[in-house]
PAZASE-89337 format. One record per atom (N, C-alpha, C): x, y, z. Coordinates in nm, 4 decimals. Each point is the difference from the previous one (the first is absolute). Layout:
BEGIN
<r px="X" py="Y" pz="Z"/>
...
END
This chain:
BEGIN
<r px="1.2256" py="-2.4769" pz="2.4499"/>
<r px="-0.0230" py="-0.1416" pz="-0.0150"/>
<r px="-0.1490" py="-0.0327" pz="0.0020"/>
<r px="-0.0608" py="0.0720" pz="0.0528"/>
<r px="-0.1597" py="0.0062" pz="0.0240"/>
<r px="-0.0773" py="-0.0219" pz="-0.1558"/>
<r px="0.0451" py="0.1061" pz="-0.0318"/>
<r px="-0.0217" py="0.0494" pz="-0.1812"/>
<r px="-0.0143" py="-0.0972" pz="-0.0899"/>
<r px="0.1335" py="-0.1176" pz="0.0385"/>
<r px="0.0688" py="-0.1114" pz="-0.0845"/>
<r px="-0.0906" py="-0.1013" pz="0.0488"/>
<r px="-0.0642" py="-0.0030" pz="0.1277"/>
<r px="-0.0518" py="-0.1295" pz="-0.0220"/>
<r px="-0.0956" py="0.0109" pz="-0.0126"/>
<r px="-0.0746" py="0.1393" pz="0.0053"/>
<r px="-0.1754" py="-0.0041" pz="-0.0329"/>
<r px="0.0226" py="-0.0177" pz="-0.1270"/>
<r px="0.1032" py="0.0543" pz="-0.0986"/>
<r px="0.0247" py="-0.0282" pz="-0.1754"/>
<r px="-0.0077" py="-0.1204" pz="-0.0191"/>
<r px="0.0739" py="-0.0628" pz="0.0527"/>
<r px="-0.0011" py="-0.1566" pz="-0.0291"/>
<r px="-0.1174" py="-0.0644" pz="0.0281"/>
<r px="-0.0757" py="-0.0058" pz="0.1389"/>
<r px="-0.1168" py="-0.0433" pz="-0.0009"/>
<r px="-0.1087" py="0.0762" pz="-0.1147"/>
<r px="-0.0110" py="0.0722" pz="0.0143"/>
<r px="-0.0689" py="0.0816" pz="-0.1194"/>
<r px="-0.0038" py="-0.0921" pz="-0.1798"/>
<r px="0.1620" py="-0.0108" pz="-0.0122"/>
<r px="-0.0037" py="-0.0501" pz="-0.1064"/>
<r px="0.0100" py="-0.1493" pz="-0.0167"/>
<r px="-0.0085" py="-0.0826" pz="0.1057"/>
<r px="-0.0254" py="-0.1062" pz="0.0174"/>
<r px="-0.1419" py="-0.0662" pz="-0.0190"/>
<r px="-0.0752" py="0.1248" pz="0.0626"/>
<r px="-0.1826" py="0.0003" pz="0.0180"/>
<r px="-0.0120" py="-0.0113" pz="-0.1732"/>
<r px="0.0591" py="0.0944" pz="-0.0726"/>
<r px="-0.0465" py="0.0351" pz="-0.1014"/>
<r px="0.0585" py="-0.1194" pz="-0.0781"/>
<r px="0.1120" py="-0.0575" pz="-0.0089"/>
<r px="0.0234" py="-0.1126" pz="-0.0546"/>
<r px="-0.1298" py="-0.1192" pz="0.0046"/>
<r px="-0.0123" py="0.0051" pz="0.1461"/>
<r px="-0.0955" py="-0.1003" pz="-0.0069"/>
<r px="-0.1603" py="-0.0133" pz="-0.0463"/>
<r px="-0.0264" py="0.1417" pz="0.0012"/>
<r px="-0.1489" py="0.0094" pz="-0.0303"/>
<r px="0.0460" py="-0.0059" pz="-0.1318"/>
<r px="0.1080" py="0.0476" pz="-0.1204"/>
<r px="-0.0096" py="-0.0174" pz="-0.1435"/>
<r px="-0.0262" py="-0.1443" pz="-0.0644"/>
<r px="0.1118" py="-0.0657" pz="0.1179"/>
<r px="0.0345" py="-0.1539" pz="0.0050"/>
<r px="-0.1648" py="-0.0360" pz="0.0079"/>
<r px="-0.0826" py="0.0231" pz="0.0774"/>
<r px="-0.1418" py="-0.1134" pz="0.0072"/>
<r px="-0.0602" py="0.0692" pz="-0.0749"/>
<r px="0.0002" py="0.1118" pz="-0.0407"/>
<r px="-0.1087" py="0.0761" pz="-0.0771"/>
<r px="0.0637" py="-0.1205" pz="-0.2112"/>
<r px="0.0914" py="-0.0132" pz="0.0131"/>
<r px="0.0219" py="-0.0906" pz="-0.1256"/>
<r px="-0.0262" py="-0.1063" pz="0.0750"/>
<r px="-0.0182" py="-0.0864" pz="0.0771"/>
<r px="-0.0522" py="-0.1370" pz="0.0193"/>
<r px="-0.1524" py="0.0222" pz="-0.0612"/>
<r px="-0.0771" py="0.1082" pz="0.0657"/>
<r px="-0.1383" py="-0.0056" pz="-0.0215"/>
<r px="-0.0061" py="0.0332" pz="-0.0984"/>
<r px="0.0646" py="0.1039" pz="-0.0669"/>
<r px="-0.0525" py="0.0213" pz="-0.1836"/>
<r px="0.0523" py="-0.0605" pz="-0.1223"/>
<r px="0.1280" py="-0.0759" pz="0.0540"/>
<r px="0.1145" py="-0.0352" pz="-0.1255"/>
<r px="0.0071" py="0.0924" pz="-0.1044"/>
<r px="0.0094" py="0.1449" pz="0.0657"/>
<r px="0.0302" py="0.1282" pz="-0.0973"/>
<r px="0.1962" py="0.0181" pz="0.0088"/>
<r px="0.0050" py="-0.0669" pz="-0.0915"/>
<r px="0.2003" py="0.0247" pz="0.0501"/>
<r px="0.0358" py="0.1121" pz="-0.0051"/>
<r px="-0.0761" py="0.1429" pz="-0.0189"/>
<r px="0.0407" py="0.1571" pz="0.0270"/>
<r px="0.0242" py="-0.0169" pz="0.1961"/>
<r px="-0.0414" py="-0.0785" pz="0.0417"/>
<r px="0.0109" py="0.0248" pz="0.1624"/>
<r px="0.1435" py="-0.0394" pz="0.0261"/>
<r px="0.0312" py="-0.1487" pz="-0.0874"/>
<r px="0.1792" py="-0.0257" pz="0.0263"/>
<r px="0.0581" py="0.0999" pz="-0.0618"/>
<r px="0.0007" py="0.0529" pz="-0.1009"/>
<r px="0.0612" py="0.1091" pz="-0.0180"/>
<r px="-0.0064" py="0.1340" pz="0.0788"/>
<r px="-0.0983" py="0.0248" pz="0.0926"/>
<r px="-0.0327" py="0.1375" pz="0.1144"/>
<r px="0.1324" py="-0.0863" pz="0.1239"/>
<r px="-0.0429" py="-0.1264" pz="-0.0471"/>
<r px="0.0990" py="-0.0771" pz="0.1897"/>
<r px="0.1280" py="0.0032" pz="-0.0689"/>
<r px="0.0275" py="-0.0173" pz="-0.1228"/>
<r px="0.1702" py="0.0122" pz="-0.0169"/>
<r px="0.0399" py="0.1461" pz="0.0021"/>
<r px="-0.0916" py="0.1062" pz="-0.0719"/>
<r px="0.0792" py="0.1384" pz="0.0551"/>
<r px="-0.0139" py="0.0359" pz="0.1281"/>
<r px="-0.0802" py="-0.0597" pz="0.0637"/>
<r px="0.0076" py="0.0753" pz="0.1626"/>
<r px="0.1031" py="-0.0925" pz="0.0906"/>
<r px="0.0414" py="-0.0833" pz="-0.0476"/>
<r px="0.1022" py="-0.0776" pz="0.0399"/>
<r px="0.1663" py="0.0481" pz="-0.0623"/>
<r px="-0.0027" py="0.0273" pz="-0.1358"/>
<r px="0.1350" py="0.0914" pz="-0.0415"/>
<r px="-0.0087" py="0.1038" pz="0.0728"/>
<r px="-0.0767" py="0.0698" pz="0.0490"/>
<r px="0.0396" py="0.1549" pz="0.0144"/>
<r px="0.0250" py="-0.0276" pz="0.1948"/>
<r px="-0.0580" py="-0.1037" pz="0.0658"/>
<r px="0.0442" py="-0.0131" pz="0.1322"/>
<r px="0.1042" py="-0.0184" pz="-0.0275"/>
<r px="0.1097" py="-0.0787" pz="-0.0722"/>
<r px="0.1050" py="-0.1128" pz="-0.0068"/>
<r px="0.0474" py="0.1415" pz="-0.0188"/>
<r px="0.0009" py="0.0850" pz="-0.1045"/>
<r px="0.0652" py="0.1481" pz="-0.0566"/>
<r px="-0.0229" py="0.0976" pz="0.1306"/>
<r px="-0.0632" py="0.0023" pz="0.0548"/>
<r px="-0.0199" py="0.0476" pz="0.1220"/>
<r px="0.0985" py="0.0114" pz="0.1447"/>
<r px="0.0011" py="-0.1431" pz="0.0206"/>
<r px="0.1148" py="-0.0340" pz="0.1151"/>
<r px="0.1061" py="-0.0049" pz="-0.0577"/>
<r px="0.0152" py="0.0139" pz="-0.1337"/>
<r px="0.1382" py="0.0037" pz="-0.0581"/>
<r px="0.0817" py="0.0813" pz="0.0535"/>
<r px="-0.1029" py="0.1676" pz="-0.0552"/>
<r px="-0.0048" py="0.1028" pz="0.0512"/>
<r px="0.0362" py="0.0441" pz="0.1271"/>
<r px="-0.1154" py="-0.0315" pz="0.0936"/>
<r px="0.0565" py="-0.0154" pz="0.1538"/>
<r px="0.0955" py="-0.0634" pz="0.0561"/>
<r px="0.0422" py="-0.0976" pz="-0.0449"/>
<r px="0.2067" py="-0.0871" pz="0.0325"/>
<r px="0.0690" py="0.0871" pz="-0.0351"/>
<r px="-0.0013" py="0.0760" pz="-0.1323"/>
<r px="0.0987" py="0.0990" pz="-0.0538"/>
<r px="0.0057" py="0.0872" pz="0.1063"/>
<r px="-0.0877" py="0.0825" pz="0.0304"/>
<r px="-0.0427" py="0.1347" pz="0.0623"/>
<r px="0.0660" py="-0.0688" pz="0.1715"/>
<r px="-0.0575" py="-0.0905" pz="0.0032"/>
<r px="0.0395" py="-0.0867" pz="0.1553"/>
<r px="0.1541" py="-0.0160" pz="0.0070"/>
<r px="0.0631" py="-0.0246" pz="-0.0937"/>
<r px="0.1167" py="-0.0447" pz="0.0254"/>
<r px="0.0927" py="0.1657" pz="-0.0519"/>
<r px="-0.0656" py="0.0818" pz="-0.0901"/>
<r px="0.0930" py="0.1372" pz="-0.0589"/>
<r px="-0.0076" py="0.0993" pz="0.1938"/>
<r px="-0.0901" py="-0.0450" pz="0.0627"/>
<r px="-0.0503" py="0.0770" pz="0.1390"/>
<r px="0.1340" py="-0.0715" pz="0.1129"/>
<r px="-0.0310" py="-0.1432" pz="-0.0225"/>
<r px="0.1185" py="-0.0643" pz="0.0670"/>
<r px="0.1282" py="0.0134" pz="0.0205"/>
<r px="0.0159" py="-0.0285" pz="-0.0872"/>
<r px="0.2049" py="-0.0084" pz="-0.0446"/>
<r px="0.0550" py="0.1506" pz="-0.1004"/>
<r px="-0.0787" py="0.0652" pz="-0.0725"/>
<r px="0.0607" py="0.0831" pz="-0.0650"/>
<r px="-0.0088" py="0.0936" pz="0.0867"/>
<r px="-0.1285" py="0.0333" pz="0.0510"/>
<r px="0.0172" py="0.1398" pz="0.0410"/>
<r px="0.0226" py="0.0241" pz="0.1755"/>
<r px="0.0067" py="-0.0698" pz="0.0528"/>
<r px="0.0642" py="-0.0405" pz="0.1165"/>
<r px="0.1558" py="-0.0044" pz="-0.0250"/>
<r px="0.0741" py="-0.0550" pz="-0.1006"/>
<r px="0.1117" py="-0.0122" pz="0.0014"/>
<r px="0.0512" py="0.1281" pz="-0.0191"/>
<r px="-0.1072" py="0.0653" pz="-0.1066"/>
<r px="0.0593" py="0.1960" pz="-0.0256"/>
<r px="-0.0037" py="0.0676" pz="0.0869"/>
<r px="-0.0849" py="-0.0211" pz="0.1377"/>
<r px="0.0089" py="0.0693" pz="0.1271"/>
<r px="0.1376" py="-0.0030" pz="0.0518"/>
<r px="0.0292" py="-0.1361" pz="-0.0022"/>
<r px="0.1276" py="-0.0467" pz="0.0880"/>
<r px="0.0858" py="0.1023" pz="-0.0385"/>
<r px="0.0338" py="0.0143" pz="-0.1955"/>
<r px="0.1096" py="0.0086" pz="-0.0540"/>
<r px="0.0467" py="0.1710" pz="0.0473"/>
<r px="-0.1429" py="0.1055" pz="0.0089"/>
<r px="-0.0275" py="0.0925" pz="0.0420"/>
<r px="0.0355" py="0.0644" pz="0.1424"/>
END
């Protein structure tokens, strides 16, 4: 969980410095750097719910069945 939230802060930081770095230049390549680093978090925790929940209920339940 450690991992997950330095990621998130991490990519939060980076959201935001893209975010002011286009206030100060009105270069719209920076909204486009803040929308992929924003898909790939969103694709990210996707990831980790899957993995979170396949750890949970599937493979806990195959112990039981065992």
């Amino acid at each position: 969980m450690l991992i997950l939230r330095l990621f998130l802060i991490l990519s939060a930081l980076a959201i935001i410095l893209t975010g002011g770095m286009y206030v100060f230049t009105r270069n719209r390549r920076y909204l486009g750097l803040a929308w992929q680093i924003v898909r790939f978090v969103v694709f990210a925790i996707l990831i980790f719910a899957a993995l979170f929940v396949l750890e949970r209920y599937v493979l806990i339940g195959w112990s039981v069945l065992l």
